[in-house]
N, C-alpha and C positions, 0 to 999 in steps of 0.2 A: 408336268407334274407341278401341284400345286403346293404351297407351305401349308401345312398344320402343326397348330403350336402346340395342340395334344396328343399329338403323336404319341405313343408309347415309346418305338421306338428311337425315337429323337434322343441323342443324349445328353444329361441334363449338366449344370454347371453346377462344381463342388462348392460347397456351401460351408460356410465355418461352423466350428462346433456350437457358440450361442447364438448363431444363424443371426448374427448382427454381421452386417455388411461392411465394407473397410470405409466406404465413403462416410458411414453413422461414426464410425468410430474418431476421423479423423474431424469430422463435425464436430463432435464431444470434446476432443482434445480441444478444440481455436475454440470455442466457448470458455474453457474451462483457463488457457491462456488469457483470453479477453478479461475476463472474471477478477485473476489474477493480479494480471498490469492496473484493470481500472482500482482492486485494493489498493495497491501500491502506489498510483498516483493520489489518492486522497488521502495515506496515512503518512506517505512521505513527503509530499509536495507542500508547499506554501510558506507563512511566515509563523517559524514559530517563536516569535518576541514573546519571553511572557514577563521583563522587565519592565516596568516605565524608562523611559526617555526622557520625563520631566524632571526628574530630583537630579540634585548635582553630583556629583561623583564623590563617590568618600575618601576623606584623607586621613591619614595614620601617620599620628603624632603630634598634631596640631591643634591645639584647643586654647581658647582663653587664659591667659595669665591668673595667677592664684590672687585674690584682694590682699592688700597689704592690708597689715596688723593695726591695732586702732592705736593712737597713741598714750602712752602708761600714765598714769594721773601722776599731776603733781602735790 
């Protein structure tokens, strides 16, 4: 006896109800992971200085002494 794929009688395999197949689905999903991680490594990854490094650091409470007073005529 030989195989025929169109056999009527042949029985068929149960099919999902939006007849997407688990291997599409789980396709979908590692895309949609891949997707994912690549957002996250470009919006979380890198350097984000957005100070300068060139200016000196501020101090608090230190400033120039006030000029003295001119002296009162005689």
């Amino acid at each position: 006896m030989t195989y025929d794929p169109n056999d009527p009688r042949r029985p068929m395999p149960p099919r999902e109800s939006d007849n997407m197949s688990a291997g599409a689905m789980a396709g979908i999903a590692f895309a949609l992971l891949l997707f994912l991680g690549l957002m996250f490594w470009m919006f979380a990854g890198g350097d984000r200085q957005t100070a300068s490094t060139d200016a000196p650091p501020a101090t608090t409470g230190q400033r120039a002494p006030a000029p003295s007073p001119a002296p009162p005529p005689k």
